[in-house]
TORRORO-353650 format. One line per 2 residues: number of its first residue (from 1); their letters; for each residue z, x, y of N, C-alpha, C. Coordinates in steps of 0.02 Angstrom, whole numbers, plus 50000, padded with zeros to 5 digits. Example, Ala and Ser with C-alpha at 12.3 -4.5 7.8 and 13.67 -1.06 7.14 Angstrom:
BEGIN
1	as	50390 50660 49716 50390 50615 49775 50390 50660 49835 | 50354 50642 49888 50357 50684 49947 50394 50645 50002
END
This chain:
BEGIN
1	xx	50631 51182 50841 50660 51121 50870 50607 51067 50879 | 50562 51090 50898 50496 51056 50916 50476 51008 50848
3	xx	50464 51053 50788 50446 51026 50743 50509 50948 50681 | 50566 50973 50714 50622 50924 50698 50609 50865 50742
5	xx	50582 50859 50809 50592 50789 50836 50517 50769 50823 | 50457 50810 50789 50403 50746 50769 50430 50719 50689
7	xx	50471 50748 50665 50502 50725 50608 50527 50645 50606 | 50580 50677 50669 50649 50606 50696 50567 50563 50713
9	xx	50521 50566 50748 50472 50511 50772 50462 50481 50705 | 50431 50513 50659 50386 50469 50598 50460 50453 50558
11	xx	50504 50460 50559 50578 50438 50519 50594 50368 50533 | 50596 50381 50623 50614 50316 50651 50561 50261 50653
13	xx	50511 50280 50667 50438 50240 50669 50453 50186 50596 | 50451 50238 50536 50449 50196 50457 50521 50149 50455
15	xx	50571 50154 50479 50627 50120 50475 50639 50069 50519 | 50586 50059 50582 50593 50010 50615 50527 49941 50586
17	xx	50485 49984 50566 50446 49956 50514 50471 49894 50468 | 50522 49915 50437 50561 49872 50374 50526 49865 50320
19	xx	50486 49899 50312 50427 49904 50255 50463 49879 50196 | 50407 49871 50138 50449 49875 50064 50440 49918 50042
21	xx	50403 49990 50093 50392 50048 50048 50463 50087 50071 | 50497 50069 50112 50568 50116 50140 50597 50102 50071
23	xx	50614 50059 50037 50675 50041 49980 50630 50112 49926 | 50568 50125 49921 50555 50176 49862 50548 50232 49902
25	xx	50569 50240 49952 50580 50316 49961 50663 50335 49967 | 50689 50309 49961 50770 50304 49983 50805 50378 49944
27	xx	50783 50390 49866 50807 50417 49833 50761 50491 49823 | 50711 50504 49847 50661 50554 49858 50700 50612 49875
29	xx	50693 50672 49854 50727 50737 49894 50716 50741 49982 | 50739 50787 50022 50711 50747 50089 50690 50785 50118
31	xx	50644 50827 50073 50574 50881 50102 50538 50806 50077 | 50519 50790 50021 50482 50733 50008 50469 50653 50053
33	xx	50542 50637 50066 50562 50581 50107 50529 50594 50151 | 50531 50652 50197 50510 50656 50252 50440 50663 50250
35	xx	50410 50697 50217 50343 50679 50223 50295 50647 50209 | 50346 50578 50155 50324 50512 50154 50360 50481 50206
37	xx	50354 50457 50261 50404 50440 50326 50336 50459 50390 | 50292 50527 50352 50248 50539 50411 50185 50505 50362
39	xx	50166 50513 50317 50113 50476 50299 50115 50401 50302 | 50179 50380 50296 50166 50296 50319 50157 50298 50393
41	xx	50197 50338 50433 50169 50313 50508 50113 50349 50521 | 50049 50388 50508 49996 50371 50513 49973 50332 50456
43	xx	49979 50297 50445 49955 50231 50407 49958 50171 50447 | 50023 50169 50476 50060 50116 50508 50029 50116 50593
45	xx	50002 50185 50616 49982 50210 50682 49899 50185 50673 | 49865 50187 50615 49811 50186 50589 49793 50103 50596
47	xx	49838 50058 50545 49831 49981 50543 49849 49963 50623 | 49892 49988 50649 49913 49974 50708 49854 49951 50771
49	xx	49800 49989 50759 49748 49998 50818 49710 49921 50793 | 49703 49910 50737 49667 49857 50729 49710 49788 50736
51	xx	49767 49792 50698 49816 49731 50712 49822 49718 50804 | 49820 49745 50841 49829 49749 50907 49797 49740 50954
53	xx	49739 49741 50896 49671 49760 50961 49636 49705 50991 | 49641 49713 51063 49613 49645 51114 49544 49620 51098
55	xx	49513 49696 51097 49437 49713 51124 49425 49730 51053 | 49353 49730 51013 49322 49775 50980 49309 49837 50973
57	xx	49252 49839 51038 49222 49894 51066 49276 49936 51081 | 49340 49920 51091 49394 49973 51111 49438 49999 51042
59	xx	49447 49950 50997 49484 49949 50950 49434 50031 50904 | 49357 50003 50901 49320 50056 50868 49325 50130 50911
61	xx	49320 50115 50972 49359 50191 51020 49422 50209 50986 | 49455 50172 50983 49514 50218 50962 49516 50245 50898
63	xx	49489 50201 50871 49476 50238 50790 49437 50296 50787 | 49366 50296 50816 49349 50364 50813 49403 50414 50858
65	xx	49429 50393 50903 49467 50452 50950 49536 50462 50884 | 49541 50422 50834 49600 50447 50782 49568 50479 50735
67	xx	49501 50485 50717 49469 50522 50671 49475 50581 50690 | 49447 50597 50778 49450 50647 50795 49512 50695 50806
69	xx	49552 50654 50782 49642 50667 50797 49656 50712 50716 | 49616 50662 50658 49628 50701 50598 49601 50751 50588
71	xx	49542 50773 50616 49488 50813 50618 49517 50904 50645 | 49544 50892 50720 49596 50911 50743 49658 50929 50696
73	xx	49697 50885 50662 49753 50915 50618 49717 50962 50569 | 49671 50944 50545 49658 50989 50480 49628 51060 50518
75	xx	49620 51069 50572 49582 51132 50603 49650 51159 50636 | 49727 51143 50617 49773 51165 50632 49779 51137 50710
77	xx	49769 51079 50751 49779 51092 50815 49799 51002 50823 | 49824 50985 50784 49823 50915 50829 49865 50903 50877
79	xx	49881 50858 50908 49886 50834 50966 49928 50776 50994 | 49950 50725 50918 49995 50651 50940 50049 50699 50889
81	xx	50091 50659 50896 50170 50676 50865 50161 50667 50809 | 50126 50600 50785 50125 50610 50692 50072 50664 50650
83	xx	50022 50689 50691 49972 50734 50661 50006 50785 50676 | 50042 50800 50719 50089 50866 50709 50139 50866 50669
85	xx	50182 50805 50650 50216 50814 50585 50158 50819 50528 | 50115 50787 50510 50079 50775 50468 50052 50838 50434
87	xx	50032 50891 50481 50007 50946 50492 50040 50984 50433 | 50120 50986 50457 50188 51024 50381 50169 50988 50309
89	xx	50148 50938 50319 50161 50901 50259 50073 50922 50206 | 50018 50900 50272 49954 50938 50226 49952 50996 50198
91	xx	49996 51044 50236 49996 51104 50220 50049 51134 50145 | 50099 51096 50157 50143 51101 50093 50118 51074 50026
93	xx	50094 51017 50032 50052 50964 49971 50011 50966 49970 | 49949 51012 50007 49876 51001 49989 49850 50944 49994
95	xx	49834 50898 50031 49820 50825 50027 49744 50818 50056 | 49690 50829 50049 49627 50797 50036 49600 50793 50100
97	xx	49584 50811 50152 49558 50756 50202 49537 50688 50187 | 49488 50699 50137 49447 50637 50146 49483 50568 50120
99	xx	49519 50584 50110 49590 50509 50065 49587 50503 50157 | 49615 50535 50199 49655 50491 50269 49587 50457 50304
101	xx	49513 50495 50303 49465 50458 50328 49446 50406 50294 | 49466 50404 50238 49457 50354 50192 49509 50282 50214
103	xx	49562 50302 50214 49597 50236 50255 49572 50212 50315 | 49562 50258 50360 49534 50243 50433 49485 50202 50425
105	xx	49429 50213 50368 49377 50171 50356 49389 50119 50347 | 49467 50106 50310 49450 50048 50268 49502 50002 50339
107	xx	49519 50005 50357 49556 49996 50433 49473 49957 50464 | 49440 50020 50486 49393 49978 50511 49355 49939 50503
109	xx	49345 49900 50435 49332 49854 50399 49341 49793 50404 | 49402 49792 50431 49451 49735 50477 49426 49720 50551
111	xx	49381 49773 50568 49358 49736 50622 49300 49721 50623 | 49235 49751 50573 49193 49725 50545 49177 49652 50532
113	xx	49217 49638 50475 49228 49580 50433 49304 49531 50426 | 49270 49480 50406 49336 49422 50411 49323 49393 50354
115	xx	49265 49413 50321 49250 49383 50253 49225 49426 50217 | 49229 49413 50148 49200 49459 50078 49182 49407 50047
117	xx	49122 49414 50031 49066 49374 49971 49084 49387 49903 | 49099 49447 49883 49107 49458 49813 49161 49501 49789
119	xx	49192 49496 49760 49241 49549 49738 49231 49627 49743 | 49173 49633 49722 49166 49702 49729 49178 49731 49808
121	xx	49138 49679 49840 49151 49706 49922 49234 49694 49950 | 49271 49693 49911 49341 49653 49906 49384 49713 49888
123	xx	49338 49747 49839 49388 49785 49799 49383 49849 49838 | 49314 49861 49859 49295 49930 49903 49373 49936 49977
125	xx	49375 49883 49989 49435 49874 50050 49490 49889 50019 | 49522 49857 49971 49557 49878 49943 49577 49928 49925
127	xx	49534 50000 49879 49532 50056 49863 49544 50093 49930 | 49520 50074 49981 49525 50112 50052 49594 50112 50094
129	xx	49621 50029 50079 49697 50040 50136 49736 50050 50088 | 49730 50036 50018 49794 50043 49974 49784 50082 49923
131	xx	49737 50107 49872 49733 50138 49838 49739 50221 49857 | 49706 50226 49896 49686 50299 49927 49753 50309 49960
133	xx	49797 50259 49974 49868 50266 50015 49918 50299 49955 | 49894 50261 49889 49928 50295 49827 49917 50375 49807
135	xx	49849 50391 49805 49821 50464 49787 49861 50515 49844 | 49863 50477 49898 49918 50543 49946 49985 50545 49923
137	xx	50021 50475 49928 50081 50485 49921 50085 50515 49820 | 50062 50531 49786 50081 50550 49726 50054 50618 49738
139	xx	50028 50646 49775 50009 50720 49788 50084 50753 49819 | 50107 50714 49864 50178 50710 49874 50257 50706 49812
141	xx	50241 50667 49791 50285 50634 49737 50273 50709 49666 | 50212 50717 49662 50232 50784 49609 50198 50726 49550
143	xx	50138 50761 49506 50168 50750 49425 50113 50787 49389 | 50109 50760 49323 50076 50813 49285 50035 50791 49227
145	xx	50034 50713 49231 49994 50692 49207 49922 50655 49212 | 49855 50704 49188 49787 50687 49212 49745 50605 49216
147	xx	49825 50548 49179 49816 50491 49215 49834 50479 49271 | 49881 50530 49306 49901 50493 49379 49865 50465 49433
149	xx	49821 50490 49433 49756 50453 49496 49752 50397 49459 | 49708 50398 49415 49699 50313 49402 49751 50266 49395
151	xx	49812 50292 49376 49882 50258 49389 49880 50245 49470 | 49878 50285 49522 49899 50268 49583 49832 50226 49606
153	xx	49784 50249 49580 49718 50180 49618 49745 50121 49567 | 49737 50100 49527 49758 50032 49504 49823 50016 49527
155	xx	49860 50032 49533 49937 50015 49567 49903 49991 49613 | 49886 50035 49673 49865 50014 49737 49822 49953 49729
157	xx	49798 49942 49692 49732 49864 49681 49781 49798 49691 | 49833 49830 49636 49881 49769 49604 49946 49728 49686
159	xx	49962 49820 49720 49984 49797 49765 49940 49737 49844 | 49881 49780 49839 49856 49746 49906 49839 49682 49874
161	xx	49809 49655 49820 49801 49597 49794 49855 49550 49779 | 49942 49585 49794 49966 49545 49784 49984 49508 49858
163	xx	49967 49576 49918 50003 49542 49987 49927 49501 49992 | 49876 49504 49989 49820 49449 49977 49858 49381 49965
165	xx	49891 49386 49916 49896 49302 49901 49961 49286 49948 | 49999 49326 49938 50061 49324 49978 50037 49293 50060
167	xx	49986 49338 50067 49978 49323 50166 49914 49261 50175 | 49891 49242 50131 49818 49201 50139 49837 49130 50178
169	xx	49910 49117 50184 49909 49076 50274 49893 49104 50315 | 49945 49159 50319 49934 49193 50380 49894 49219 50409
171	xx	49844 49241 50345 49769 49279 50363 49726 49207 50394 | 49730 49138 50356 49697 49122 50371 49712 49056 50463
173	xx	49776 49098 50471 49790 49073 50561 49766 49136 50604 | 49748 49167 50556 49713 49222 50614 49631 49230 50600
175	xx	49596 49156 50569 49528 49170 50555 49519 49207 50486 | 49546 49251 50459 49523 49280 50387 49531 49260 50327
177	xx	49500 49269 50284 49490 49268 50196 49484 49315 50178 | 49525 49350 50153 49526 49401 50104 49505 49383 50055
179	xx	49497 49337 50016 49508 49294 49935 49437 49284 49951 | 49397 49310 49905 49290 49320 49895 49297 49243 49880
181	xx	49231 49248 49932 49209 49173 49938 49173 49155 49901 | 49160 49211 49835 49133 49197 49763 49173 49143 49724
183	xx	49245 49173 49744 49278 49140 49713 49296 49064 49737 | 49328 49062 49814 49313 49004 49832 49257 48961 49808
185	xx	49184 48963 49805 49128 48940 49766 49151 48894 49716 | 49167 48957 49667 49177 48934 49592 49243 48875 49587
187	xx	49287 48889 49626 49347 48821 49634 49344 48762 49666 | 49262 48782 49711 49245 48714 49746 49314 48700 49789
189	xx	49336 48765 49817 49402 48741 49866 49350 48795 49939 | 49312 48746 49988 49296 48776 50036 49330 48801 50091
191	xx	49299 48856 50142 49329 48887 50183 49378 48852 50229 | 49331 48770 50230 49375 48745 50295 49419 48720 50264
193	xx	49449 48699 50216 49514 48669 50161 49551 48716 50162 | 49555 48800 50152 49577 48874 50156 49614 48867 50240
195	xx	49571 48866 50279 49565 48873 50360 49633 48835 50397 | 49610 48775 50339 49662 48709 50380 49718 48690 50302
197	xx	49720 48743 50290 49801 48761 50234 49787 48714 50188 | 49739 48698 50158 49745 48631 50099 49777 48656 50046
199	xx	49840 48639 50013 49850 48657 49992 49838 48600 49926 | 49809 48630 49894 49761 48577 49821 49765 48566 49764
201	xx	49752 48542 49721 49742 48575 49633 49664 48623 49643 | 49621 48629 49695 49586 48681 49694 49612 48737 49706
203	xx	49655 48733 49753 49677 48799 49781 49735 48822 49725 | 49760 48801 49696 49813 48820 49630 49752 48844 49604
205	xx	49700 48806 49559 49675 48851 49510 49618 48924 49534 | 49633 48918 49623 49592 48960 49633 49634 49044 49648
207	xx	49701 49012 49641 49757 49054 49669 49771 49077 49585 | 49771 49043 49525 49790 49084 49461 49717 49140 49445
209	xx	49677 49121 49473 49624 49158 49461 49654 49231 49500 | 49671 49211 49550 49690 49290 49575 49732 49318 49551
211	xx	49806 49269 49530 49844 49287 49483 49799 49355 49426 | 49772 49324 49410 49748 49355 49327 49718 49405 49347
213	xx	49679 49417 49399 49644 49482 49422 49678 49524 49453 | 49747 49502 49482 49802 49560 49496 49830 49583 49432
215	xx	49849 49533 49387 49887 49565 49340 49853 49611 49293 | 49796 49611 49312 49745 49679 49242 49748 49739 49278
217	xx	49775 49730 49347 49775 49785 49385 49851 49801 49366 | 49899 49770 49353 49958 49785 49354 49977 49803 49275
219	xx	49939 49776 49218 49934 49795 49152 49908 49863 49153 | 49855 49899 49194 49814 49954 49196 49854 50005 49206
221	xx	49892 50004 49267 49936 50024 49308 49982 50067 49244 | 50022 50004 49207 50068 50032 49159 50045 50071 49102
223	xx	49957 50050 49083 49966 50093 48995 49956 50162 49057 | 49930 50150 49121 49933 50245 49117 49985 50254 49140
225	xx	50034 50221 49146 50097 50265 49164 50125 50303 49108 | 50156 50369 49131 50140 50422 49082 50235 50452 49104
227	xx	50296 50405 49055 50354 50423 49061 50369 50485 49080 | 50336 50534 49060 50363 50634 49062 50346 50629 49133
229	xx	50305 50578 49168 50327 50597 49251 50353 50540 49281 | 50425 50508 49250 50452 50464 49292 50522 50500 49334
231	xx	50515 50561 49327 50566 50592 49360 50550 50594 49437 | 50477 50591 49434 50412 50622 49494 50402 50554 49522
233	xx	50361 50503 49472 50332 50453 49513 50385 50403 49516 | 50435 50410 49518 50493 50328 49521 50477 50303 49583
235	xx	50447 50333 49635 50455 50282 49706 50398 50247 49684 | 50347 50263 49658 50305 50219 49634 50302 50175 49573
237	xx	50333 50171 49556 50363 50122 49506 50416 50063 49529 | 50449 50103 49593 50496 50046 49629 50445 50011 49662
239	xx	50402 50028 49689 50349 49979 49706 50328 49940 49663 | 50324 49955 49615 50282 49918 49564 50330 49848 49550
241	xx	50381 49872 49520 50431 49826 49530 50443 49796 49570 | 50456 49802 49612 50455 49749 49711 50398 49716 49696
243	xx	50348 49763 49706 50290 49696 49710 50268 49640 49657 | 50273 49664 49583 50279 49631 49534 50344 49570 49541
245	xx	50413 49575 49580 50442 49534 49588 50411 49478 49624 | 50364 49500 49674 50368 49459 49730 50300 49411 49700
247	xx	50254 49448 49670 50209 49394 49616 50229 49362 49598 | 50291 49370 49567 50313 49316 49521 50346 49271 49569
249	xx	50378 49285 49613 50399 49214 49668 50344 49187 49674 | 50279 49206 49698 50223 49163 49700 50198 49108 49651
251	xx	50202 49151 49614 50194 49077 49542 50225 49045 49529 | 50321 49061 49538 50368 49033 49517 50358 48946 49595
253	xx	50326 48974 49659 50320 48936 49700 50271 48896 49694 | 50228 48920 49647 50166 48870 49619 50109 48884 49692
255	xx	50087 48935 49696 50071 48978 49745 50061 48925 49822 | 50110 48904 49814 50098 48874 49885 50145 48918 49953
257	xx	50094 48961 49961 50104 49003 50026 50094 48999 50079 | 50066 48929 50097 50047 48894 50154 50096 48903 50199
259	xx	50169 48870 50164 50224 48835 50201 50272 48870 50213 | 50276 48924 50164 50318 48978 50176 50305 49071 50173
261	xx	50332 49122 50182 50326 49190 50177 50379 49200 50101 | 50333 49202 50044 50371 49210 50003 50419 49273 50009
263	xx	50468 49319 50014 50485 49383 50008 50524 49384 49944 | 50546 49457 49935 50613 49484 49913 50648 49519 49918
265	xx	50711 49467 49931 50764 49490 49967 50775 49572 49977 | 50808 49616 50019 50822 49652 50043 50887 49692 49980
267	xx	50942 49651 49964 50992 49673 49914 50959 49657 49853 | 50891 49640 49830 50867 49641 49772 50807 49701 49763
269	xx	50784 49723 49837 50737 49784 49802 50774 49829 49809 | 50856 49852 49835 50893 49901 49859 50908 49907 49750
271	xx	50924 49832 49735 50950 49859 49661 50882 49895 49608 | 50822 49872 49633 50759 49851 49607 50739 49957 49604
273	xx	50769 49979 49689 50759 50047 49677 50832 50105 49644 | 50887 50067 49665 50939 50093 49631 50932 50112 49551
275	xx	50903 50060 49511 50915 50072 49445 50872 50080 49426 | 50793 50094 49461 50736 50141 49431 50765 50203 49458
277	xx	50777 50236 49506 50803 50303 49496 50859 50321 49457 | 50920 50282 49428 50932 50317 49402 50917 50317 49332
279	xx	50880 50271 49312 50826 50292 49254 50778 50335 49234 | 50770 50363 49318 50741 50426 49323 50759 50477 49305
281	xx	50828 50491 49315 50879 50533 49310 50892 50548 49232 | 50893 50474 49211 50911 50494 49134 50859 50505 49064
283	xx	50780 50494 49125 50712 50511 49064 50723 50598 49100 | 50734 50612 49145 50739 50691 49154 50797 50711 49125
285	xx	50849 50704 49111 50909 50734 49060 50874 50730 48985 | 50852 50669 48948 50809 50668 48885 50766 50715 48869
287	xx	50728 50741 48936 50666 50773 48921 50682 50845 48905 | 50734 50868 48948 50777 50929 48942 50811 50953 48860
289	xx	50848 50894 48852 50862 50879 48784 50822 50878 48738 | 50775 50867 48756 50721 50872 48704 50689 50919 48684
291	xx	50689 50984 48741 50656 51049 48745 50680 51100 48696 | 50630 51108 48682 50671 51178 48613 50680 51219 48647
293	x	50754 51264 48625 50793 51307 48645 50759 51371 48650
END
């Protein structure tokens, strides 16, 4: 009984969320669902400490006191409601420690820094809240092809680079730049023009530049996608799709994200995951068909 209501916690936690990752789990079996439901809410419990946090010095307390929380699950004993669901789910899927300290890291990064100089120090963050978020959930998801890691780290690049452009008002009413100030440099569109929303012909050509460096992540993404496991990875592919939609509102807006929260709609990623699963459905009937008798 015990172990059913830390379930109902990380179920309800991800659904009050409104994520765009709820629309790609919808169709998941629901041993799977559910234990994507507990890996987003420690994800979501994880970003949480830093989005929230008053203090520094306290924000970094709690992070080590959540390390010591993961540290704890994997020695069988944790202690908050999601490391005790979490606990069923490491144990069924085998999932890595070092992928969840690896997010935590990249979490604390955010309280580190408000700026990145170069892409590379850009991309390291990246690989940490979103990529490494991919390598769990496909340890989950099942597949069988020895591209899938590099499929789920480039996905993950393509996604956090796209809420990058998507949020770079918002980041920047809360003080941050995500977007390497290498690049700013090279567009001659400075911090305080960024800061105070200029929205420019610098900032357009500094915004297709990101364009183009998401989309090699999102070209990468696809040659390794490897069809014989779209039966497995479709929630990740409905992502792909969602977020690839929502790029394209950006450009279609001529990336002016200043003025508005570009999204997409709610009855468009519901169809966006409807008809990648059941395309799922019908590369797994083919594949069957295909099998010699």
């Amino acid at each position: 009984m015990e172990r059913v209501d830390y379930a109902d916690y990380t179920r309800q936690k991800t659904k009050a969320s409104k994520t765009n990752f709820y629309y790609s789990f919808l169709f998941l079996p629901k041993v799977k669902r559910e234990a994507i439901y507990t890996v987003y809410s420690f994800c979501r419990e994880t970003d949480d400490i830093v989005d929230n946090m008053t203090d520094v010095d306290d924000a970094r307390r709690r992070l080590d006191v959540w390390r010591s929380e993961m540290e704890a699950c994997y020695k069988q004993q944790p202690g908050h409601p999601i490391t005790r669901a979490l606990l069923e789910v490491i144990q069924r899927f085998g999932i890595p420690k070092e992928y969840f300290h690896a997010l935590i890291d990249g979490c604390e990064m955010d309280i580190r820094l408000k700026r990145y100089q170069t892409f590379d120090e850009l991309a390291a963050y990246c690989y940490r809240v979103a990529s490494v978020v991919g390598l769990i959930c496909i340890e989950i998801f099942g597949y069988r092809s020895r591209q899938a890691k590099d499929y789920a780290i480039n996905l993950g690049m393509a996604l956090q680079l796209t809420n990058i452009m998507r949020d770079v008002g918002e980041d920047a009413r809360n003080g941050r730049i995500y977007l390497p100030l290498e690049d700013l440099e090279r567009f001659r569109y400075s911090e305080k023009s960024l800061l105070e929303e200029g929205y420019t012909p610098a900032f357009i050509e500094l915004m297709r530049h990101q364009l183009d460096r998401a989309q090699s992540y999102y070209d990468a993404a696809t040659r390794l996608y490897e069809r014989r496991d779209h039966h497995l990875l479709f929630p990740a592919e409905i992502m792909r799709k969602i977020y690839y939609l929502l790029l394209m509102k950006i450009v279609r807006a001529d990336f002016n994200v200043y003025q508005q929260r570009i999204r997409v709609p709610n009855q468009k990623k519901m169809m966006i995951a409807l008809s990648t699963w059941l395309e799922s459905r019908w590369s797994r009937v083919t594949q069957w068909a295909a099998t010699p008798s």
